[in-house]
Z-matrix of the N, CA and C atoms (Angstrom, degrees):
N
C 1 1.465
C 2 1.527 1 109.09
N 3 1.421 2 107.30 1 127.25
C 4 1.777 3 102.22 2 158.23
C 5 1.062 4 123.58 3 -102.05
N 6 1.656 5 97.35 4 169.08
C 7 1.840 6 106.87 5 -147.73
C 8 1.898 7 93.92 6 -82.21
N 9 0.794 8 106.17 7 141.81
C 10 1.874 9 101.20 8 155.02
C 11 1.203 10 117.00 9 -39.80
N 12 1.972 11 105.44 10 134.43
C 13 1.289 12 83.38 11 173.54
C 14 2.077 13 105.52 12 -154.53
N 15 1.476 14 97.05 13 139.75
C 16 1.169 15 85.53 14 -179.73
C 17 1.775 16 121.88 15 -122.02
N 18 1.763 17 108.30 16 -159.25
C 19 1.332 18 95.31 17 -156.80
C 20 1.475 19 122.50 18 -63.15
N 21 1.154 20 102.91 19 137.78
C 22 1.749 21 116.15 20 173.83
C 23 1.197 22 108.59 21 101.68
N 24 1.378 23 130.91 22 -8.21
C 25 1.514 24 147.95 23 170.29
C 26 1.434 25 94.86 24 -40.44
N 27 1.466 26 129.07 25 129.73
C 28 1.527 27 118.00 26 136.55
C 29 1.571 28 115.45 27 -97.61
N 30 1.937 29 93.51 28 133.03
C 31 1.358 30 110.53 29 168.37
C 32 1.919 31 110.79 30 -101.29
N 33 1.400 32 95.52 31 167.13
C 34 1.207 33 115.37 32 -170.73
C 35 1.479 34 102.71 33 -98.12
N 36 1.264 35 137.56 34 119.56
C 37 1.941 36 143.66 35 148.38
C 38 1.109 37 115.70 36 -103.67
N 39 1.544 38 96.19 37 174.92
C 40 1.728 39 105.60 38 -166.44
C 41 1.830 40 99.14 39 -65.50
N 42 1.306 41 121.20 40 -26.57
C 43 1.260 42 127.24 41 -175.52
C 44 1.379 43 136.64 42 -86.62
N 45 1.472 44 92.34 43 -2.76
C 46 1.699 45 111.07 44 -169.29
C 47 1.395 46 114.77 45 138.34
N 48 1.765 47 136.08 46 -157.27
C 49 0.873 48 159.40 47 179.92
C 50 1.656 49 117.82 48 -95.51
N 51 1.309 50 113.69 49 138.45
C 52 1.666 51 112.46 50 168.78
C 53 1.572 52 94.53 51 -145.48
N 54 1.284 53 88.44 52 155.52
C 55 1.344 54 131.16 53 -169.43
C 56 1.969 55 108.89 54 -86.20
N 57 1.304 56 147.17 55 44.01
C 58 1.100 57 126.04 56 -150.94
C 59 1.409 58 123.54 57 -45.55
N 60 1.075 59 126.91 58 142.58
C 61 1.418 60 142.17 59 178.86
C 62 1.564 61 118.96 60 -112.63
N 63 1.218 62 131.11 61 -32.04
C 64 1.367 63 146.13 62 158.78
C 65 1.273 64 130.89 63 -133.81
N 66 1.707 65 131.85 64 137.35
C 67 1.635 66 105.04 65 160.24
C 68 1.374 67 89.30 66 -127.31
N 69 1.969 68 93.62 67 149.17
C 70 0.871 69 116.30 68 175.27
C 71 1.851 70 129.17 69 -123.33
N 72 1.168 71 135.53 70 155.57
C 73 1.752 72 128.34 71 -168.07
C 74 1.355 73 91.97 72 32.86
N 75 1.568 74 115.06 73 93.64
C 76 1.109 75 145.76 74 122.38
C 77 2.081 76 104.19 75 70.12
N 78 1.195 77 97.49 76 15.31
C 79 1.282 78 94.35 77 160.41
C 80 2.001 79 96.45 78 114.86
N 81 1.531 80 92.26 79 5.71
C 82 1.604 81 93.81 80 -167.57
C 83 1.998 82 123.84 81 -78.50
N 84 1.499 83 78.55 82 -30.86
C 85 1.575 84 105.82 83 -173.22
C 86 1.343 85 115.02 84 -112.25
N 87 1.348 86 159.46 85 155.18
C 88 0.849 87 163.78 86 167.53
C 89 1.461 88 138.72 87 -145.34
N 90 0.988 89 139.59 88 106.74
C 91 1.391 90 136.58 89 160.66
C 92 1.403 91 127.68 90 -57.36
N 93 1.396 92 110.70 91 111.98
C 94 1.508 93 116.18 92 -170.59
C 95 1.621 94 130.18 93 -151.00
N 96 1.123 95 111.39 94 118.19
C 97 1.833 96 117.50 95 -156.97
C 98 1.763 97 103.31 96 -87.10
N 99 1.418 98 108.34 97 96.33
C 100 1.572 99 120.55 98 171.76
C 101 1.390 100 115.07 99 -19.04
N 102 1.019 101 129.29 100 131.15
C 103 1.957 102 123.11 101 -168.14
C 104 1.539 103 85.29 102 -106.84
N 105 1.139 104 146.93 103 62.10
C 106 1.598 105 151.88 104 104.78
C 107 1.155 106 129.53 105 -104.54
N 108 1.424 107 125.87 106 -45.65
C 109 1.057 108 119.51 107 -158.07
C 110 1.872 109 89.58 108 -121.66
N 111 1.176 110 129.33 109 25.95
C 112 1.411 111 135.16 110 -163.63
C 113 1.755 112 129.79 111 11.05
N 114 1.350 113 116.60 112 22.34
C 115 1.694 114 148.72 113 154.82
C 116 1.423 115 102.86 114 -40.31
N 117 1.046 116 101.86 115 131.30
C 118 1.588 117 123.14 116 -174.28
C 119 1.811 118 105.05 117 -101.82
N 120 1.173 119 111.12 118 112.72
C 121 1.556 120 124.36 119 -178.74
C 122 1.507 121 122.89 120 -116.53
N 123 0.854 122 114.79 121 148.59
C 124 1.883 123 115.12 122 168.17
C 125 1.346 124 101.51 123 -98.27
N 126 1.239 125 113.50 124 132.93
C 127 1.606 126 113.90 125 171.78
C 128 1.569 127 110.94 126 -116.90
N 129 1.506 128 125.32 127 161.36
C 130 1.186 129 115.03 128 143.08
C 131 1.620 130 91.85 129 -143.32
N 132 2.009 131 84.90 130 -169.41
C 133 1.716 132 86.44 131 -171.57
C 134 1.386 133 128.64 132 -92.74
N 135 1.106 134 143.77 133 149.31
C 136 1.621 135 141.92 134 -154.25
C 137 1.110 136 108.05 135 -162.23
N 138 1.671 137 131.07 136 112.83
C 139 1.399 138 128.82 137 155.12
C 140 1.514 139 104.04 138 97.02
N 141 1.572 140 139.41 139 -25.37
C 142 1.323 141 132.58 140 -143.51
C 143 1.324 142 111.09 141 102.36
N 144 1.305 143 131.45 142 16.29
C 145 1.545 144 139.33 143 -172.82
C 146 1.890 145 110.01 144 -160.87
N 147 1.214 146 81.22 145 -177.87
C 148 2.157 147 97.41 146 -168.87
C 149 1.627 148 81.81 147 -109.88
N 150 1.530 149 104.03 148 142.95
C 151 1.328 150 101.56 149 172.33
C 152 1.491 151 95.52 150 -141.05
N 153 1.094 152 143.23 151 168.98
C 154 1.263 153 145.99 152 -147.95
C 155 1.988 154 100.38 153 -114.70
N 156 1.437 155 127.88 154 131.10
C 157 1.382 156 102.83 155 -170.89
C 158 2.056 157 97.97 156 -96.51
């Protein structure tokens, strides 16, 4: 299970770190800018992790 999470939260992916920038449907979807390469992604949750859609 993942934790709730809101803006400015950093979450953890299989690819690295993001920065959240929005959540959206109830915590399902998210908008979040990678803290390396600063790329703007949609995430949701998958497996025990953020995966990029």
């Amino acid at each position: 299970m993942i934790a709730p999470v809101k803006v400015e939260d950093i979450v953890k992916a299989r690819d690295g770190a993001y920065v959240v920038l929005r959540v959206r449907e109830g915590g399902l979807l998210i908008k979040a800018r990678h803290a390396a390469t600063n790329t703007i992604w949609h995430l949701v949750p998958r497996a025990g992790t953020w995966v990029r859609l």
